[in-house]
C-alpha positions in Angstrom: 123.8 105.0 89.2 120.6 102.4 89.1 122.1 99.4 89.9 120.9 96.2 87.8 120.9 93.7 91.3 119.9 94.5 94.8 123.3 93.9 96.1 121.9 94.4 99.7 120.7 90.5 100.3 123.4 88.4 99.3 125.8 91.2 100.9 124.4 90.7 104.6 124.0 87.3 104.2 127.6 87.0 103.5 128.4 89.6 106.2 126.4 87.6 108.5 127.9 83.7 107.6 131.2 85.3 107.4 131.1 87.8 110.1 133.0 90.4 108.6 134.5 93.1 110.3 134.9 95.7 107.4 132.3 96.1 104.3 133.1 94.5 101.0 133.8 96.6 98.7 132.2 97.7 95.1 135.2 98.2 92.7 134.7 99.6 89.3 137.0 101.3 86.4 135.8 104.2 84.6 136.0 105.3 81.1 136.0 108.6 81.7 136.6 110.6 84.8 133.8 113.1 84.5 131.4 109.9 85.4 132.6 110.4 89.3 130.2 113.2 89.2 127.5 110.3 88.5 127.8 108.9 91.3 125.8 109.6 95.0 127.6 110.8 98.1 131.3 110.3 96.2 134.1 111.8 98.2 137.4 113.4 96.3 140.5 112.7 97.9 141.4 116.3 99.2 145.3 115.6 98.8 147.7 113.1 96.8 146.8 109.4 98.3 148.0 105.8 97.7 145.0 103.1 96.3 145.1 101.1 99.8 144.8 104.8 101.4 141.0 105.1 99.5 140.6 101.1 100.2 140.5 101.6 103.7 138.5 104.5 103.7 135.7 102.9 102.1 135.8 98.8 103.5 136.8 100.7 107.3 135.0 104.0 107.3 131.7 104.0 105.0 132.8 106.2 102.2 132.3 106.1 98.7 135.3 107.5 97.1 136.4 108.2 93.8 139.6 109.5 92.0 141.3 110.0 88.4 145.2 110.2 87.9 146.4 113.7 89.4 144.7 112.4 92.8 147.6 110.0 93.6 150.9 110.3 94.9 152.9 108.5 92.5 152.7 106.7 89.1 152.7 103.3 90.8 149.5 102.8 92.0 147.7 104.4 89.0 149.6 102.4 86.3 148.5 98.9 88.1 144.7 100.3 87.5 145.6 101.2 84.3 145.4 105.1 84.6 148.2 105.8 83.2 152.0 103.9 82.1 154.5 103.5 84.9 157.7 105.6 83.5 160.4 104.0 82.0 163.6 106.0 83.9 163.8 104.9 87.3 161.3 102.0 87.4 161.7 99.5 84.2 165.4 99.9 84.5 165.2 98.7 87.9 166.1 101.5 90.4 162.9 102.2 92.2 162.7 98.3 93.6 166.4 97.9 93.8 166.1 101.0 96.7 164.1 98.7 99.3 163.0 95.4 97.6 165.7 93.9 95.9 169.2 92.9 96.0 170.1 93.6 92.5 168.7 95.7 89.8 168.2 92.8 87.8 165.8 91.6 90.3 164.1 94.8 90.4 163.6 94.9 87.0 162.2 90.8 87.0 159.9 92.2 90.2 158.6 95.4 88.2 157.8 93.0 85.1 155.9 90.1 87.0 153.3 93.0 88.1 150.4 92.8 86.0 148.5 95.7 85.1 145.6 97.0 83.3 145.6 98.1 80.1 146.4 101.9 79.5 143.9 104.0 77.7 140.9 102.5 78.2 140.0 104.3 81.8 140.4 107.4 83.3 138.9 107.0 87.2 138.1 104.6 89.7 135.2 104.3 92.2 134.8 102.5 95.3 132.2 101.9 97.7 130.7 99.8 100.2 128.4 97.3 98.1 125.9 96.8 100.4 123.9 100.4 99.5 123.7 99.7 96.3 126.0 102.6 95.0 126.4 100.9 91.0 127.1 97.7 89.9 130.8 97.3 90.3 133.4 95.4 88.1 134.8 93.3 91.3 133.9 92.7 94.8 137.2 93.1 97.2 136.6 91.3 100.8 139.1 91.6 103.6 139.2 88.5 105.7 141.2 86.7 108.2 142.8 83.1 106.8 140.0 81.1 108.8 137.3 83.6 106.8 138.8 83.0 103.6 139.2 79.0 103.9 135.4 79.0 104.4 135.0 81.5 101.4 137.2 79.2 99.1 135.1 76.4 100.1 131.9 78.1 99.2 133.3 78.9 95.6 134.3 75.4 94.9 131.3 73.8 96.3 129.6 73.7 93.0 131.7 73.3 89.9 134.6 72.7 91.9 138.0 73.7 90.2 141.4 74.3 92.0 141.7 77.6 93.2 145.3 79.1 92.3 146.8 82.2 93.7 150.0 84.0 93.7 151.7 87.0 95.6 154.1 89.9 93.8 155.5 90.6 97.1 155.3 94.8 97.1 152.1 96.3 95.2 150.3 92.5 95.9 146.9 94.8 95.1 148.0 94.2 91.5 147.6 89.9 92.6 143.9 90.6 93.6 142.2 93.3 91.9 144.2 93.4 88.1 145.0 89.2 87.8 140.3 89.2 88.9 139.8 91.8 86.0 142.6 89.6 83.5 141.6 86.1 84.7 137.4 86.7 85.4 138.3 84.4 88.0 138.5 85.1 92.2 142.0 85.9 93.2 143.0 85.9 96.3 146.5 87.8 98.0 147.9 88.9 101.3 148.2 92.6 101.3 151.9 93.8 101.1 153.6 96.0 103.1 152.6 99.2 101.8 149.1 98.4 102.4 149.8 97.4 105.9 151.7 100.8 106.5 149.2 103.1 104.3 146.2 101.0 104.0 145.8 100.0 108.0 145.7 95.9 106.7 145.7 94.1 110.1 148.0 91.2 110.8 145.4 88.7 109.8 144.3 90.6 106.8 143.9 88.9 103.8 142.1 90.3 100.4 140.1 88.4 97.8 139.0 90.0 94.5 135.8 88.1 93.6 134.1 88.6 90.3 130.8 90.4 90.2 128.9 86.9 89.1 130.7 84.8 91.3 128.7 86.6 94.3 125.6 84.6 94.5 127.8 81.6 94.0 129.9 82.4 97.4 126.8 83.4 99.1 124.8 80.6 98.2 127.9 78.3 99.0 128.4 79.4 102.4 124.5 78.7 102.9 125.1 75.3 101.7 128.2 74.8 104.4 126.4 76.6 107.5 123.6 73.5 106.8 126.4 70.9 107.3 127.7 72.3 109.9 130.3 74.2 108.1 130.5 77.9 109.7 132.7 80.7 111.1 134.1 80.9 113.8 135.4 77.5 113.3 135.0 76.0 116.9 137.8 74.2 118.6 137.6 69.9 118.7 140.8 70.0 120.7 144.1 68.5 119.9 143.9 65.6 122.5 140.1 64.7 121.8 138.3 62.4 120.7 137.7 63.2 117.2 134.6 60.3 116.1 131.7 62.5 117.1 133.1 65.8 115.4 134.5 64.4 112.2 132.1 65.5 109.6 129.4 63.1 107.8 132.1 62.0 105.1 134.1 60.3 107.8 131.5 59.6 110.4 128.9 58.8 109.0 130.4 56.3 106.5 129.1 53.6 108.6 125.3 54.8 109.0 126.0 54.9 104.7 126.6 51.5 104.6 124.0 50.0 107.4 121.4 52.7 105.4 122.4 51.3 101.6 122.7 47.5 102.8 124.2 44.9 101.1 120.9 43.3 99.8 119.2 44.5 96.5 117.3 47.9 98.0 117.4 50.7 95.7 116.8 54.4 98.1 115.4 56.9 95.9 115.6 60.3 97.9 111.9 62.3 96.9 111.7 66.0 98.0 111.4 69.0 95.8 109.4 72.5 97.3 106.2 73.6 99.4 103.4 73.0 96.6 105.3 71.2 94.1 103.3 68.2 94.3 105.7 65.3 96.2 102.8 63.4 97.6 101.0 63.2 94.2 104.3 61.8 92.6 104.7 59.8 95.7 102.0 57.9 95.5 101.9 57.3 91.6 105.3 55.3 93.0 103.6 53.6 95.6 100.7 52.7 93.0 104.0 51.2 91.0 105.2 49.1 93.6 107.9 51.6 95.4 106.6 52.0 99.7 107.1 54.9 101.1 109.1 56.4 104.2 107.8 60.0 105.2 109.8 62.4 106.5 106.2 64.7 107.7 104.4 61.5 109.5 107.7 60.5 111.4 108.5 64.5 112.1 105.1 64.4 113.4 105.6 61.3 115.7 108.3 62.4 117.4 107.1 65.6 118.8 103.7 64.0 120.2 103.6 64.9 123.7 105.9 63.5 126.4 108.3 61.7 123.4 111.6 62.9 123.9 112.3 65.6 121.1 108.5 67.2 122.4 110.0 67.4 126.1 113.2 69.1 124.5 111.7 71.3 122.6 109.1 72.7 125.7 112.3 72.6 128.2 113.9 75.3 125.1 111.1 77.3 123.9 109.6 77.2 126.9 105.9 76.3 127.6 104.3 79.1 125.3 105.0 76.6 121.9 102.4 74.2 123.6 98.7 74.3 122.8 95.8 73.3 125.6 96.5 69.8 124.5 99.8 70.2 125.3 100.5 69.4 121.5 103.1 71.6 119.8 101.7 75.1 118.4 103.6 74.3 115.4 103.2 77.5 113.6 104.3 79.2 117.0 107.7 78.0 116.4 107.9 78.3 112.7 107.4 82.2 113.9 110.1 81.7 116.4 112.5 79.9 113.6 111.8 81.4 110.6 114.2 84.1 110.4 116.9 82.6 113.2 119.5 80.3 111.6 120.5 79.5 115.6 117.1 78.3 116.8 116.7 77.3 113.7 119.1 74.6 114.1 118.0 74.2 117.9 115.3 72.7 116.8 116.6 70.8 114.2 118.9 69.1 117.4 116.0 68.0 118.8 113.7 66.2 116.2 116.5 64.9 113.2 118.2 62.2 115.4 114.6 61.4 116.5 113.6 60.9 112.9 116.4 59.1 112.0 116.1 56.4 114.4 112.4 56.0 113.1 113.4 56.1 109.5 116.1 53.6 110.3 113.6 51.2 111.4 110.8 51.9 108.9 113.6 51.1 106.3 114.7 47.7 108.0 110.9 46.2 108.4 111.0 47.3 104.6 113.6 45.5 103.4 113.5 42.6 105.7 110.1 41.6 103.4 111.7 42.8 100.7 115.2 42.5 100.1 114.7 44.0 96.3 112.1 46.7 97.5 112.7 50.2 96.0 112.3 52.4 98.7 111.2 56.1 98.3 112.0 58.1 101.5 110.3 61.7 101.0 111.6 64.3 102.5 110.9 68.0 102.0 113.9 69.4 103.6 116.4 66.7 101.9 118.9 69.4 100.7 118.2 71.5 103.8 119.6 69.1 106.4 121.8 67.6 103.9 120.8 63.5 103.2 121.1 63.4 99.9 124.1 61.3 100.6 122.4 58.6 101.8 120.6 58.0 98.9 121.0 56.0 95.7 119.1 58.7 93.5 117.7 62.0 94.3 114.5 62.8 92.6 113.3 66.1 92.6 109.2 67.2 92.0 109.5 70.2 90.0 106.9 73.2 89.4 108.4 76.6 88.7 108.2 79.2 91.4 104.9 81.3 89.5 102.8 77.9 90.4 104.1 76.9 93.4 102.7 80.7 94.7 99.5 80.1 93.4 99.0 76.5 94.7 100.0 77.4 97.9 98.1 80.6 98.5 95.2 78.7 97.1 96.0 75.9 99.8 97.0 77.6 102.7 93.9 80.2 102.4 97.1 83.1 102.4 97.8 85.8 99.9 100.2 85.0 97.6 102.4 88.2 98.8 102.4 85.9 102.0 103.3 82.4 99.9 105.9 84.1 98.0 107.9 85.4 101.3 107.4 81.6 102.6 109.0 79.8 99.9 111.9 82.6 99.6 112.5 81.5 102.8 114.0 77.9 101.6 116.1 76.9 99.1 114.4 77.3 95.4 112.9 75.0 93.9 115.7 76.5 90.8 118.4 75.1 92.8 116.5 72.1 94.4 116.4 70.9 90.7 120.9 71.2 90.1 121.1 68.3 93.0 119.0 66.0 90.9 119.9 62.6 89.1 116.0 62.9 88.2 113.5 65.9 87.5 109.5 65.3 87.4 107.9 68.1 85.9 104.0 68.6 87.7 103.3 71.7 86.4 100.8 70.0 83.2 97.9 67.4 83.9 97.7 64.7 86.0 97.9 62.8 83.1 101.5 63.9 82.1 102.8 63.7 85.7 101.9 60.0 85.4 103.6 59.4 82.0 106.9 60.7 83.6 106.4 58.7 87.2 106.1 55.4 84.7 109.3 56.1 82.6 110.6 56.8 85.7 109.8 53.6 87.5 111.3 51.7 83.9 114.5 53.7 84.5 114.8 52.8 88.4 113.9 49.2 87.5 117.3 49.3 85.1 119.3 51.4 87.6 118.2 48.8 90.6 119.5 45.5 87.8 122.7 47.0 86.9 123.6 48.1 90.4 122.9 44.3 91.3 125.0 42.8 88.4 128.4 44.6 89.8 128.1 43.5 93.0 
């Protein structure tokens, strides 16, 4: 089957952020048996198995597998799927729970109800296989993951349109809690696998299973990107019981007091600029500048700080090692954008070095700022601002918009490259797509010069107001 998304990407990246120890699966009911045959490198079940027995085989040992209704062993496992109705003699009357599970067969017959189920008649087979190849676009993803794994994934789900994430636990059959309440609710369900699946399945201690919709992937994915930047990653290292906890709270406790030396308690308005390579910041910059609004940045103080024999440059060359330095002993700075680009690790090395370098710098710029000017609106540009995560410090976020198509273009034309070349670069950071949902204001520079400046003046208007209302409530 041609699947409609490359499911490879966002699948290692999750694998990777995660660290997974067994492949997420691709789930997906069929109407019609005969459209196993369909499907690439499928392997029958040669004997009567449980639906944790082909689970396992497919998250534990690489198999795509598929199977209809005579392939199972019972009429449990194929009536939660919806492959066929669970018999009334001997199960709705209560005796086949009241053997093991239950005291009485009244609470059997309350346990057999509370399972939910698909709908009968609508599918005849199931396929499963690891979603990473590609093998069809599948109904739901199932993940295996310790506690600690899941937390993290939870986290990633809710870290944009944040809702409360409810989940619930049959007991026996619990597959029913993930995969069948996922299909009803459209919504990611998570469970800890039940016995049988522990027994049959080979579920680990630890295990537990999440059932995430199809179109919630890219969400999680992009989610756990968002955390790793803030320092939010698996394995979750260890501050210790006894510790001191100030310098390994996160920047919502921490960094509470920077906030408020940062923000003041004059009349400042901080207007966060950044958008994406070749979207135009410094044009719209400087139309604010023009307006009355100085300017902090980010690119002239990263620049300061790793001249040579300042502190972040000797950092860096005791790291990387000599070979980053030019004959002037400057910084080859393309060198270690080679050496970075595809290594989250030295990635954020690096980032060790020159942020708490910049910050100090900024942190001054800003008080000689607003020591003249106590009602100065400050514009701090930074092209990484959502990258390193400051939006926080910030009044307002504006982001300098051009769509992707342009940006390409602009920077192929600027950087003497092919656009092939610009493309990979700017997949390579956040999108400019996304750069625009963190915004409390969007500049479109993708028209004339002309129309830029029409939006940088109703802009200006609008952080005028914002600036005399914020000062009227203090």
């Amino acid at each position: 089957m041609k699947t409609k998304i490359d499911w490879e990407k966002p699948i290692r990246k999750m694998e990777q952020l995660l660290r997974l120890k067994s492949f997420p699966i691709a789930f997906k009911m069929l109407e019609k048996k005969e459209m196993l045959d369909e499907i690439p490198f499928i392997r029958r079940p040669g004997k009567k198995v449980s639906l944790c027995q082909l689970i396992t085989q497919v998250r534990n040992f690489d198999w795509t597998v598929g199977a209809d209704v005579e392939d199972f062993i019972g009429p449990v496992c194929p009536s939660i799927i919806g492959l066929s109705k669970l018999p009334e003699v001997g199960f709705y009357d209560g005796t086949f729970r009241n053997i093991v599970w239950t005291k009485t067969k009244k609470d059997a017959i309350k346990f057999e109800k509370s399972i939910p189920r698909l709908p009968t008649g609508k599918f005849e087979a199931v396929i499963m296989a690891p979603l990473v190849y590609n093998p069809f676009d599948p109904d739901i993803v199932l993940i295996y993951a310790n506690p600690a794994q899941m937390m993290l994934l939870i986290n990633a789900l809710q870290f944009e349109d944040y809702e409360v994430m409810e989940f619930s636990c049959v007991g026996e059959s619990s597959c029913s809690d993930a995969i069948v309440r996922c299909y009803e609710s459209g919504k990611p369900s998570l469970t800890i696998p039940c016995y049988g699946e522990r027994r049959y399945g080979h579920a680990q201690d630890e295990d537990l299973v999440m059932a995430v919709p199809t179109d919630k992937i890219e969400k999680a994915v992009k989610g756990l990107e968002a955390l790793y930047r803030r320092g939010i990653r698996y394995p979750i290292s260890y501050a210790g019981a006894e510790s001191d906890l100030s310098s390994a709270y996160p920047g919502s406790y921490g960094s509470m007091s920077q906030l408020e030396f940062v923000r003041g308690n004059d009349n400042r308005l901080l207007v966060g600029v950044t958008g994406s390579i070749a979207t135009g910041k410094s044009t719209v910059a400087s139309m604010l500048e023009e307006l009355g609004a100085p300017i902090i940045d980010f690119d002239i103080l990263a620049r300061e700080v790793v001249e040579p024999e300042e502190a972040a440059w000797k950092d860096i060359v005791e790291y990387f090692g000599k070979q980053v330095l030019n004959e002037d002993n400057s910084l080859d700075r393309k060198k270690i954008s080679d050496i970075v680009f595809n290594d989250l690790e030295k990635r954020k090395k690096l980032e060790s070095f020159t942020h708490p370098r910049i910050q100090e710098r900024f942190i001054t710029q800003l008080y000689e700022i607003t020591q003249k000017d106590p009602n100065a609106i400050v514009q701090v540009v930074i092209p990484l601002l959502i990258e390193i995560n400051l939006q926080y410090l910030f009044h307002k976020l504006l982001v300098v918009y051009t769509p992707q198509e342009m940006q390409v273009k602009r920077l192929a034309a600027r950087d003497n490259i092919t656009e092939a070349e610009a493309l990979n670069i700017l997949q390579s950071q956040i999108s400019i797509e996304e750069k625009a949902s963190y915004a409390d204001y969007l500049i479109h520079n993708d028209k004339s010069i002309e129309d830029t400046r029409i939006q940088v003046e109703e802009l200006w208007k609008e952080l005028k107001k914002v600036q005399a209302e914020m000062n009227e409530k203090k």
